[in-house]
C-alpha positions in Angstrom: -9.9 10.1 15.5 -8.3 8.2 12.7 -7.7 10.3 9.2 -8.2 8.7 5.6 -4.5 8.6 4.4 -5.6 9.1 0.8 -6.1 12.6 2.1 -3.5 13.0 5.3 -0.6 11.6 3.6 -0.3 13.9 0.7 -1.8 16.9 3.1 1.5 16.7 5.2 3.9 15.7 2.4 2.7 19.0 1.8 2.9 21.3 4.7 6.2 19.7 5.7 7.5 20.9 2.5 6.6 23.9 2.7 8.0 24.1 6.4 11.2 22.9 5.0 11.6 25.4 2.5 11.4 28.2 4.9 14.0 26.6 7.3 16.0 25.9 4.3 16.0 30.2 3.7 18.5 30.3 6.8 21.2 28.2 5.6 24.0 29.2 2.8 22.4 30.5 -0.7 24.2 27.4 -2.3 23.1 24.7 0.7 19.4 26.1 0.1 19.2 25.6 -3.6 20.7 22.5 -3.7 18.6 21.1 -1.0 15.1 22.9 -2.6 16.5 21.0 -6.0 15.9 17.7 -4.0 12.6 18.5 -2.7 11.2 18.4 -6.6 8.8 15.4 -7.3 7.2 14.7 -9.8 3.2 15.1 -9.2 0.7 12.2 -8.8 -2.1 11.7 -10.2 -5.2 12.2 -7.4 -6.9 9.5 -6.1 -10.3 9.5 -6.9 -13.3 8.6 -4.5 -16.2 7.7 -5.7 -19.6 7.4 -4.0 -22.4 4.9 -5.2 -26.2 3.5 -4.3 -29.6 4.1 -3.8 -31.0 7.6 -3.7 -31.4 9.4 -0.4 -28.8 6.5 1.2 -26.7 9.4 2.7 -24.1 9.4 0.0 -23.9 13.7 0.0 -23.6 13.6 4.3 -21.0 10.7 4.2 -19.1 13.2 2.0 -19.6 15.3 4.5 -18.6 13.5 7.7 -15.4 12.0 6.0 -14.1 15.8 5.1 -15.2 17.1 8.9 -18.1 19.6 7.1 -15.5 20.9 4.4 -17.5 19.8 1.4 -19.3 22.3 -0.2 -22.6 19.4 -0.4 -25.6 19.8 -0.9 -27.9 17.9 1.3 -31.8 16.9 0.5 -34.3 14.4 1.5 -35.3 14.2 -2.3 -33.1 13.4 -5.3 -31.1 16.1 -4.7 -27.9 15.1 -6.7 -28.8 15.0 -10.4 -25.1 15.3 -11.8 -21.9 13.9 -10.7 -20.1 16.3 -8.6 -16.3 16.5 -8.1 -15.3 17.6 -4.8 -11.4 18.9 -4.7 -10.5 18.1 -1.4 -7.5 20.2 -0.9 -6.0 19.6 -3.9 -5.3 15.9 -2.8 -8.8 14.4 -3.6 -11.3 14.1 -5.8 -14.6 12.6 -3.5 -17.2 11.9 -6.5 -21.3 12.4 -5.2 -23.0 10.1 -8.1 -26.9 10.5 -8.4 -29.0 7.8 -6.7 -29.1 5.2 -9.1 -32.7 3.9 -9.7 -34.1 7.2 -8.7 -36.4 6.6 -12.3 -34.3 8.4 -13.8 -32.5 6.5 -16.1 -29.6 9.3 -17.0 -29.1 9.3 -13.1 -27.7 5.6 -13.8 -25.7 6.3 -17.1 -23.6 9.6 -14.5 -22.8 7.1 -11.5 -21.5 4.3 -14.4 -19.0 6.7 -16.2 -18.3 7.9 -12.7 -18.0 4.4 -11.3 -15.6 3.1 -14.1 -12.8 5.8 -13.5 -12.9 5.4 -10.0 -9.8 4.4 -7.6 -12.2 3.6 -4.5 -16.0 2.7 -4.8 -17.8 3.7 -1.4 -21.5 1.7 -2.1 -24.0 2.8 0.3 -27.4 1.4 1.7 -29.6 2.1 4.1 -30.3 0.1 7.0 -33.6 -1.0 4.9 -30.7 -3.2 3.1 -31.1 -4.3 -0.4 -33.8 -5.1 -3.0 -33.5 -6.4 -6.2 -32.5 -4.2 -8.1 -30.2 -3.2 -5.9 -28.4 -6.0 -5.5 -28.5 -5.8 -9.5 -26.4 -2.6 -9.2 -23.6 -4.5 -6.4 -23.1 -7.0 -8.6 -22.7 -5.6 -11.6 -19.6 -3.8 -9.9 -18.5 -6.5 -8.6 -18.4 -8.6 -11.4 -19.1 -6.3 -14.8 -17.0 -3.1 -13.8 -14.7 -5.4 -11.6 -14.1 -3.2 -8.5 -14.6 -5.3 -6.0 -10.7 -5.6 -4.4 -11.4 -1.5 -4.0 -14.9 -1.7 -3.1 -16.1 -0.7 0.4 -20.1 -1.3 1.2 -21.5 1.2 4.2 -24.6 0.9 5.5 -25.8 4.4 6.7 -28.2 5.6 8.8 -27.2 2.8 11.6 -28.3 4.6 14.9 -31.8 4.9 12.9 -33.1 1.2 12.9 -32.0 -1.2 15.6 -31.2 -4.5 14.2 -30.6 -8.0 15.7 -26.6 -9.4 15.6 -25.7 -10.9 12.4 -28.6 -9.4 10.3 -27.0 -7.2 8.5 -24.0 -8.9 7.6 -25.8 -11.8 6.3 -27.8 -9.4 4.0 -24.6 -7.7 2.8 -23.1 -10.9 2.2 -26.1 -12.5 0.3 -26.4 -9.1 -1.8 -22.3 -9.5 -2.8 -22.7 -13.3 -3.5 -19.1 -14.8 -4.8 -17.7 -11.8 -3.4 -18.4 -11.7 0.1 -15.5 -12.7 1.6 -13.5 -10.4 -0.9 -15.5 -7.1 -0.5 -15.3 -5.5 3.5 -18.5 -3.8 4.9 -19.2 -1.2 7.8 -21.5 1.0 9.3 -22.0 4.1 10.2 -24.7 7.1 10.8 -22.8 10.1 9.3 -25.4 12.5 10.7 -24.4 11.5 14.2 -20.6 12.2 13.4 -21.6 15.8 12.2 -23.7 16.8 15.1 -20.5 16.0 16.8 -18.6 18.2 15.2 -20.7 20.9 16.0 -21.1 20.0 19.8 -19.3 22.1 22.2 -18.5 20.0 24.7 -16.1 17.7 24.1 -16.7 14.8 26.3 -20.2 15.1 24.3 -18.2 15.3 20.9 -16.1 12.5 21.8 -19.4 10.2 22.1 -21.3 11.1 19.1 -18.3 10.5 17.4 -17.6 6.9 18.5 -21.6 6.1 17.9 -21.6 7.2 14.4 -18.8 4.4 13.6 -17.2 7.2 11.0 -13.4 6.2 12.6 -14.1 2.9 11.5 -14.9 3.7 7.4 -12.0 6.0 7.5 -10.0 2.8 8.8 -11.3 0.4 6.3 -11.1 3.0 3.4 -7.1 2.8 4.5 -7.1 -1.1 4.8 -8.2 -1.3 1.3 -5.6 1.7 0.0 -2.9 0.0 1.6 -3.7 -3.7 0.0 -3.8 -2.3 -3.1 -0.8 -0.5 -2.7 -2.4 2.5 -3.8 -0.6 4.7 -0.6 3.1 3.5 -1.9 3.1 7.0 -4.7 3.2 9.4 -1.3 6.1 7.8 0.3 8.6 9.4 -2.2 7.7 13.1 -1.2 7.8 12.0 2.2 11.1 10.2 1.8 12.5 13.2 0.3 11.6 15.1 2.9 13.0 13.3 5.4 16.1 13.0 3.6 16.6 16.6 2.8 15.8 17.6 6.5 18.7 15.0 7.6 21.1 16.5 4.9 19.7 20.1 6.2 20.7 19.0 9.9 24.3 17.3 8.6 24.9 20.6 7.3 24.6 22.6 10.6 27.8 21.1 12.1 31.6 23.2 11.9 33.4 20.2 13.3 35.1 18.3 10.4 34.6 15.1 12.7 31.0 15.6 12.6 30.8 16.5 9.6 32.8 13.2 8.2 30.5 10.8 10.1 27.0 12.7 9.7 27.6 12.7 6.1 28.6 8.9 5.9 25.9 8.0 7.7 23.5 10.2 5.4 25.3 8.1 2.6 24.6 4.6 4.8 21.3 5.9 5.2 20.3 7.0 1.6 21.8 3.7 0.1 19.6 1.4 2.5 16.0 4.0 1.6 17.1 4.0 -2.5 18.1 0.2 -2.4 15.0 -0.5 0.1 12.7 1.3 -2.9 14.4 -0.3 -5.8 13.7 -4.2 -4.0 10.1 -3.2 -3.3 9.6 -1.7 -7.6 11.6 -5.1 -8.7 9.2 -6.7 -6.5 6.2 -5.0 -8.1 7.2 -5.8 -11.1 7.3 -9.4 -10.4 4.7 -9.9 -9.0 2.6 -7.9 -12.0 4.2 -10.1 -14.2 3.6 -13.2 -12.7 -0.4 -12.1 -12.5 0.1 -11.7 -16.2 1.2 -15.2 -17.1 -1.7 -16.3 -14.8 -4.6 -14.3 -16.5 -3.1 -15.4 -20.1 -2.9 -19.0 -19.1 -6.7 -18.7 -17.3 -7.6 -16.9 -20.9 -6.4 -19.4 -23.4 -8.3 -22.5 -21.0 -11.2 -19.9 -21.7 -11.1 -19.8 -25.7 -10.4 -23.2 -25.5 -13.8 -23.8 -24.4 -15.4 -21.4 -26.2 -14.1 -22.9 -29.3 -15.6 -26.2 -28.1 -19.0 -24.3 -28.2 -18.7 -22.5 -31.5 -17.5 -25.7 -33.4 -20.1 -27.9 -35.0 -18.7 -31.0 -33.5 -18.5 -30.3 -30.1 -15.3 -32.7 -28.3 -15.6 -32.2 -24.6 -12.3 -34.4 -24.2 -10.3 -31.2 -25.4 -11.2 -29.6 -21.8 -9.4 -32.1 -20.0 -6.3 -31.5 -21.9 -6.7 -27.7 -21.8 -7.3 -28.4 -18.1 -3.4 -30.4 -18.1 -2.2 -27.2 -19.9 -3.2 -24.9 -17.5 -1.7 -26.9 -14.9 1.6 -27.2 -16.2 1.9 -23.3 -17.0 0.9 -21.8 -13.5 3.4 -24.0 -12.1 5.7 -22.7 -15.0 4.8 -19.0 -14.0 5.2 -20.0 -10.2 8.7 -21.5 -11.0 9.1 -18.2 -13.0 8.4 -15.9 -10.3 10.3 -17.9 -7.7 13.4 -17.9 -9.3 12.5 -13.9 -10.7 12.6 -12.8 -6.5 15.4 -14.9 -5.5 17.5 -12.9 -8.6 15.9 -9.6 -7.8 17.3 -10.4 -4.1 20.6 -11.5 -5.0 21.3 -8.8 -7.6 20.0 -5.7 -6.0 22.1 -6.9 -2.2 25.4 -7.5 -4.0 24.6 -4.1 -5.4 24.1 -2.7 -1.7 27.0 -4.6 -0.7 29.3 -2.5 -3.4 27.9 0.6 -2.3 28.5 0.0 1.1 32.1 -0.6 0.1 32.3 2.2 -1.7 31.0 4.5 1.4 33.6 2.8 3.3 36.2 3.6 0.8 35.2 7.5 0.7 37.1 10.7 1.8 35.1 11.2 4.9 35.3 7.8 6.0 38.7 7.5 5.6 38.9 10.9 7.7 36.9 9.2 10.6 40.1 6.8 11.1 42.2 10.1 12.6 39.9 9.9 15.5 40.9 7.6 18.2 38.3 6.4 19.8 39.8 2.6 20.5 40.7 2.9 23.5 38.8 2.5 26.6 37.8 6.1 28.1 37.7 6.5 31.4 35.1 8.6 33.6 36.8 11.2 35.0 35.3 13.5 37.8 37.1 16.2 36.4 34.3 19.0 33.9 34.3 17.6 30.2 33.0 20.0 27.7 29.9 17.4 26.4 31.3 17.7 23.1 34.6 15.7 24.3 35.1 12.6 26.2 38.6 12.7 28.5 40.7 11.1 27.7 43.7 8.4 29.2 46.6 9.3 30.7 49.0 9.7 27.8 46.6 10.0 24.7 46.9 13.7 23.5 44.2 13.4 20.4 40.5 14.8 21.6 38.0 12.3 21.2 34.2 13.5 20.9 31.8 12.0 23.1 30.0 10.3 20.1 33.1 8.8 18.7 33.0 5.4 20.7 29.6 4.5 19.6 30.4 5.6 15.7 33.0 3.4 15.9 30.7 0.4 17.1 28.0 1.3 14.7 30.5 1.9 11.5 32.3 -1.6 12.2 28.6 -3.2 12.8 27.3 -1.9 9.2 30.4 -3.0 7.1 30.1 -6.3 9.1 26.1 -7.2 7.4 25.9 -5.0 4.9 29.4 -4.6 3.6 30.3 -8.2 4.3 33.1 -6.7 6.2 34.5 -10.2 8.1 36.1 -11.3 4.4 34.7 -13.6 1.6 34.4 -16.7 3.8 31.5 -15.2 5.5 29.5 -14.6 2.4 27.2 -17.7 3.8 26.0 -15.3 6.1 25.8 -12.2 4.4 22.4 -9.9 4.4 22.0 -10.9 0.7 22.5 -14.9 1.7 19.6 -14.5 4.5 17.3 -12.9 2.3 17.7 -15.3 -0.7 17.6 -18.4 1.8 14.0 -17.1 3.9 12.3 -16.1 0.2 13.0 -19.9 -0.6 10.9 -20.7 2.5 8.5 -18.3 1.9 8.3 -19.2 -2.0 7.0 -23.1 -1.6 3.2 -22.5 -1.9 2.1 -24.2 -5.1 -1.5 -23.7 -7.5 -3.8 -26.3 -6.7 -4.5 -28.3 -9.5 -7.3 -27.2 -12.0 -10.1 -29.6 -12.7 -12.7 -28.9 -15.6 -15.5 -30.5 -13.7 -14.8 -28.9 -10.5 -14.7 -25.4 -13.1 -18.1 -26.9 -14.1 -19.6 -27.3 -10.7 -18.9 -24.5 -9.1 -20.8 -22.1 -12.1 -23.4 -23.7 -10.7 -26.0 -25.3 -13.2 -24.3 -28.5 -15.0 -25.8 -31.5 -17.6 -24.6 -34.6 -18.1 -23.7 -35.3 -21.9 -21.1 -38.2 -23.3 -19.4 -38.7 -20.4 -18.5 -35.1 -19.7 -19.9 -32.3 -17.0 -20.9 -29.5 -18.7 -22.0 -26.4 -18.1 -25.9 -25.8 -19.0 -25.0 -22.4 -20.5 -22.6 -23.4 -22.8 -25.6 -25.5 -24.9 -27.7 -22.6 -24.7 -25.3 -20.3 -27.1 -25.9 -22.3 -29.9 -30.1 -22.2 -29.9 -30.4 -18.7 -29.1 -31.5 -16.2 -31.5 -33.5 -13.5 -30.4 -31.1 -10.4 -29.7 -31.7 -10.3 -26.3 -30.8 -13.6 -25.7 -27.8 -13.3 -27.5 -26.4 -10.1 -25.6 -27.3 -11.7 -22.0 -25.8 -15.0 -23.7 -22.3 -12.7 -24.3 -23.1 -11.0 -21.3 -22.9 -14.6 -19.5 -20.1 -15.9 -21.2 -17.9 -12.7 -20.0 -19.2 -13.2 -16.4 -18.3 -16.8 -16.9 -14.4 -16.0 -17.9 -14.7 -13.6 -15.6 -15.0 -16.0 -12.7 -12.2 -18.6 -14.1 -10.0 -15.8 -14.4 -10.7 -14.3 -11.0 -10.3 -18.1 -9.5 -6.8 -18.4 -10.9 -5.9 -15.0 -10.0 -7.1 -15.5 -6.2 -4.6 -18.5 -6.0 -2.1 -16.6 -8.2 -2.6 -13.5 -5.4 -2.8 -16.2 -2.2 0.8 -17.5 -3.6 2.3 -13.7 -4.6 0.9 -11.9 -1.1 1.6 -14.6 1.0 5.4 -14.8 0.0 5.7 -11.1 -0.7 4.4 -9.9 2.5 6.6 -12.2 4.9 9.4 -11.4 3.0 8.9 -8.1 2.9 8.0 -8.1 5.9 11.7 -9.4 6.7 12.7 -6.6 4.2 11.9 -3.8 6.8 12.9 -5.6 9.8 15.9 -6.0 9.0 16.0 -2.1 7.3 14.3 -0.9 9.6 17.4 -2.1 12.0 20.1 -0.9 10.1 18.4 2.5 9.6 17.4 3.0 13.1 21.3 1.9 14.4 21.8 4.7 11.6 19.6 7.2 13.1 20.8 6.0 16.4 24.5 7.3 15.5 23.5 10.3 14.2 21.2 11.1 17.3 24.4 10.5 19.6 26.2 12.9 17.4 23.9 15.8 17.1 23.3 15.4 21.1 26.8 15.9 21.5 27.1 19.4 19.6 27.5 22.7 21.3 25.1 24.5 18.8 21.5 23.7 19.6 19.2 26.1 17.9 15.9 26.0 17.3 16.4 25.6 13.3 17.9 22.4 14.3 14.8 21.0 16.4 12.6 22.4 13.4 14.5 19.9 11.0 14.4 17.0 13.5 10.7 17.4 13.9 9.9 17.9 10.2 12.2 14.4 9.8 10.3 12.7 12.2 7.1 13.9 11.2 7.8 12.4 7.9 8.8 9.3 9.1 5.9 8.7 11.6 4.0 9.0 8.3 6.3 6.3 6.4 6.0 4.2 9.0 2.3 4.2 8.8 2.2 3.3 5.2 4.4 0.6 5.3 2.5 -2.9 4.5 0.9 -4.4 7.2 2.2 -7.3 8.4 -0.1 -10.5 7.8 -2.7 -11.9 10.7 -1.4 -14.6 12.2 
């Protein structure tokens, strides 16, 4: 079954922790503090989960299924929740039950709005009797009002209740979220089903109910949208510690000075690439936040410009055009900006690798790895080896471990592409030349050009007046007095710079993702080599040792525990 990493993730940062400080106890008193100094992180703030839609629309047993029966929720046919109740899911997260809104009971609304506003993942729920009005009132007004729709999930409950004919529901959901359709993912599910599962003793039995109540299939969309909005990256530091500490832990173990040397510069090979891999993807971040900045100022001003238009007493349409030209000119200013702000960011923080790298190389312990010969070819004897030594030649007199040959291919591979090992001449092809030269590939998508009458068309209702498209709402401002006009007119207007804004950021987002993910994409691939060559050394080494214990095997699974974890919230790779 799959597991909602808003809650797994932190859960096993957690108990490995904890695992890790016990095994720490058997080492030295000094290796153990130091060590349990590194496992300190700084606490994140709890994700919060909220859940939203009509009463009796299964809100309190979804709860319920997505914890496996853990919540403490109450569970009635009638308006049974009447406050908004905080579930602490381990400690991790905070699942929110809202009343039903429209339950006529207006205070019932005014809970699941203050709820709704703080929330870090919206869960809307329907029945299979789908929408009315009202309703579809409430979607939208998330959507577009509270502005949750890149972390809102609509479920449609109760599925096994109702049979419906292929393609009905979908089309309802995607009339009910209008402009937002293709932006907001839907499932379904019959939570009920998933709990009489869980209470059914045969597991073949279990094993059905589960897969017909479609649960598996929330829990992966809930960690579809956490890991778009980059919501998951705050648990990879814990975990990264973890794994770190447990390699130091197992580096440690050895009494060979040999092993020692290498394991520790390869800890140091290893901890550069994670620290410098974590300091791209932040500079990255940063970035790209700025870049949407620049966007949503430039989509503003175009905004005031024509809300100034309205407000004046002689209205000049022609000023749209020009503000149209303006806007134009500084997304492609901020795309410029951001383009040349990752190609820095790529060639600052490699060079910065690079002199780390040379500075590993330059260390104690690497320079102590040179007394072990392992250039020459060694031959197979039939003769018994210890495992912890390869024979050697006739005539060679220094012991050579049995990992020594392929440290020495691995510690000449790593200064070659990440130390830029070969000389200056072969800077062309340096790790930090690659990079730089595929973000200019991936770095060419441009805005498309911004047209007030295409703006116009698209809000839907449009007049014809001097020359000029314009919108039908825009007229209206002026001639309305009574105060509910004038607070849906405001209410209007802010939907309306709502939509230009979220236009410019979509093609601001299309440009950003699209780059970012390819080249980050490249990013791992190509850490994700020199770490695993990494890993691959320090395997060889630690299968070579004598001492094999079972506190060593507890560190190695505790490391890759942690990093089967990592490796499931790294970014997804785009569909191609």
């Amino acid at each position: 079954m799959n597991d909602l990493l808003y809650h797994s993730a932190p859960a096993m940062a957690r108990d490995l922790s904890s695992r890790l400080v016990m095994l720490l106890g058997n080492l030295s008193p000094d290796e153990s503090s130091r060590f349990q100094r590194m496992l300190v992180i700084e606490e994140h703030k709890r994700p919060r989960m909220v859940l939203t839609g009509q009463y009796s629309s299964g809100k309190s047993t979804l709860i319920k299924a997505l914890t496996n029966d853990t919540a403490q929720v109450v569970i009635d046919s009638a308006v049974a929740t009447d406050t908004v109740d905080v579930f602490d899911w381990d400690g991790l997260v905070d699942l929110v039950d809202t009343p039903g809104v429209q339950a006529g009971q207006e205070e019932h609304d005014e809970l699941a709005e203050e709820a709704l506003r703080s929330a870090d993942l919206v869960l809307f729920t329907v029945t299979v009797e789908m929408f009315d009005d009202r309703l579809v009132e409430h979607l939208r007004h998330i959507t577009e009002d509270l502005r949750k729709g890149p972390q809102l999930l609509v479920v449609v409950t109760k599925c096994r209740s109702l049979v419906a004919a292929t393609g009905v529901r979908e089309a309802a959901v995607r009339e009910a979220l209008n402009g937002f359709a293709d932006q907001v993912p839907w499932v379904e599910c019959d939570a009920e089903t998933y709990r009489r599962g869980l209470q059914e003793p045969d597991p073949l039995r279990a094993a059905r109910r589960f897969d017909a109540s479609k649960i598996d299939e929330v829990r992966a969309t809930i960690n579809r949208i956490a890991h778009a909005r980059g919501d998951l990256a705050c648990f990879r530091v814990p975990l990264q510690q973890v794994a770190l500490v447990a390699g130091e832990a197992l580096a440690a173990l050895t009494d060979d000075p040999a092993e020692e040397a290498v394991l520790t510069v390869l800890a140091r090979q290893r901890a550069a690439l994670t620290n410098r891999r974590g300091l791209l993807d932040s500079a990255l971040v940063r970035q790209e936040t700025e870049f949407r900045n620049e966007c949503i100022r430039a989509a503003e001003r175009l905004a005031n410009t024509v809300e100034s238009i309205e407000e004046s007493l002689a209205t000049d349409w022609s000023r749209l055009d020009a503000a149209s030209s303006t806007l134009n000119e500084e997304l492609d200013s901020a795309n410029q900006r951001f383009a040349i702000g990752v190609h820095d960011i790529l060639a600052s923080q490699l060079a910065d690798l690079t002199s780390e790298v040379r500075e590993i190389e330059a260390s104690p312990y690497a320079r102590q790895l040179l007394s072990v010969d392992v250039q020459g070819n060694i031959e197979a004897q039939s003769t018994f080896v210890h495992p912890g030594i390869a024979q050697q030649p006739a005539g060679k007199s220094v012991r050579v471990p049995a990992w020594g040959p392929k440290a020495a291919e691995h510690l000449r591979a790593f200064e070659t592409v990440w130390g830029a090992g070969n000389g200056v001449k072969n800077s062309a092809g340096s790790m930090g030349h690659k990079f730089v030269y595929k973000a200019g590939k991936f770095l060419g998508k441009k805005f498309e050009p911004w047209q007030a009458v295409r703006w116009a068309n698209n809000l839907g209702k449009i007049a014809k007046g001097a020359n000029m498209v314009l919108p039908v709402a825009l007229e209206a401002y002026s001639v309305w007095s009574d105060e509910r006009q004038e607070v849906r007119a405001v209410k209007e207007k802010m939907r309306r710079r709502s939509a230009l804004v979220g236009r410019v950021l979509a093609q601001c987002d299309e440009i950003s993702k699209t780059a970012l993910v390819q080249l980050r994409g490249e990013l791992d691939s190509e850490f994700g080599k020199g770490i695993g060559a990494i890993d691959e050394t320090s395997q060889s080494v630690h299968d070579a040792r004598d001492f094999r214990n079972n506190l060593e095997r507890d560190f190695y699974a505790i490391q890759g525990d942690a990093q089967s974890m990592l490796d499931r919230l790294e970014v997804p790779a785009l569909n191609k």
